[in-house]
N, C-alpha and C positions, 0 to 999 in steps of 0.2 A: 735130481740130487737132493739129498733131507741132508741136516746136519742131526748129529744126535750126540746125545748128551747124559749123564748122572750125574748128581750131587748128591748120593746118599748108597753108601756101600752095604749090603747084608741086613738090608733093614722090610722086614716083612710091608707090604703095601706099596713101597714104592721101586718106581723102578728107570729106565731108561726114556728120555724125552726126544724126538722128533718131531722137526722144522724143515718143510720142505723151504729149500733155499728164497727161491721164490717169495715165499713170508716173512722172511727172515727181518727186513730192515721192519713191518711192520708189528714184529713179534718184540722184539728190539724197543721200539717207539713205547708199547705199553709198558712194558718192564723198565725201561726208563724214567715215563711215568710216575710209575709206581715208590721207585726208589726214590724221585725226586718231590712226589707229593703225598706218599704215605701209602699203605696198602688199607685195603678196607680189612676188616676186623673178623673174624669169623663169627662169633656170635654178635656184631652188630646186629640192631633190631632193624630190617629193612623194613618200612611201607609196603602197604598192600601193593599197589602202584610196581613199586620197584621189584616185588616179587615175581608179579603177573611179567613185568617187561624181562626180567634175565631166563623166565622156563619158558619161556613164549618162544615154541620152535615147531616146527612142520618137518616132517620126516617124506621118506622116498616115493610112501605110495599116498602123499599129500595129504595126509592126517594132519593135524592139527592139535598141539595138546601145549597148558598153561595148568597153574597151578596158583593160588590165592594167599596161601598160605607156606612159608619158609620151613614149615617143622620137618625136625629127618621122618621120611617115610609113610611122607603127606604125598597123597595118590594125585597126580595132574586129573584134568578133566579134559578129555576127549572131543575134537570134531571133528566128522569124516572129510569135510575135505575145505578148499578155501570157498565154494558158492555157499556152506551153510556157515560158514564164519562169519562170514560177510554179514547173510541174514543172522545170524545170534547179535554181530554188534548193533546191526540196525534196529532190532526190535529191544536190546537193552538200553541205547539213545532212547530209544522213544520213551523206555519205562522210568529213567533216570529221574528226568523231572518231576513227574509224579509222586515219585516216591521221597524227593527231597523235596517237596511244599508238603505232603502228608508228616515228613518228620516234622518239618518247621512249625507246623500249623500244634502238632503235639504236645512241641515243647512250650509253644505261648500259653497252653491251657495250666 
């Protein structure tokens, strides 16, 4: 069973909303949320951080794709599956460090 819903009659883009009942109390919970502690802003400037964590999504045939950057029509970046994700994080751990003493060391000069 979905519940389904509009708020917004004859208006090009949007259209009719579905909630499988099932989600309902948890669909609820966030829009409550929302109403009682603010909605976030649409052009808030989010963090790199916060970017990567909301496009950070894996699809059916376990692809893998993030994005770095918030801009409309800023292209994700691609992994084929969750074993090279894995190795991309492990081999950017490793590179992290390095790369923040090489900045650190830059800026003291």
């Amino acid at each position: 069973l979905t519940v389904v819903f509009s708020t917004t009659e004859n208006r090009k883009g949007y259209g009719k909303q579905y909630i499988p009942v099932d989600e309902l109390k948890d669909v609820l919970s966030v829009l409550q949320d929302a109403s009682e502690n603010g909605i976030e802003e649409e052009n808030e400037i989010l963090t790199t951080a916060e970017t990567v964590k909301r496009s950070l999504v894996q699809n059916d045939d376990g692809e893998i794709r993030f994005k770095t950057e918030q801009t409309k029509g800023k292209k994700p970046t691609l992994i084929a599956n969750q074993e090279q994700f894995a190795d991309f994080v492990k081999t950017l751990s490793q590179y992290v460090p390095k790369i923040i003493s090489k900045v650190n060391s830059l800026k003291q000069k």
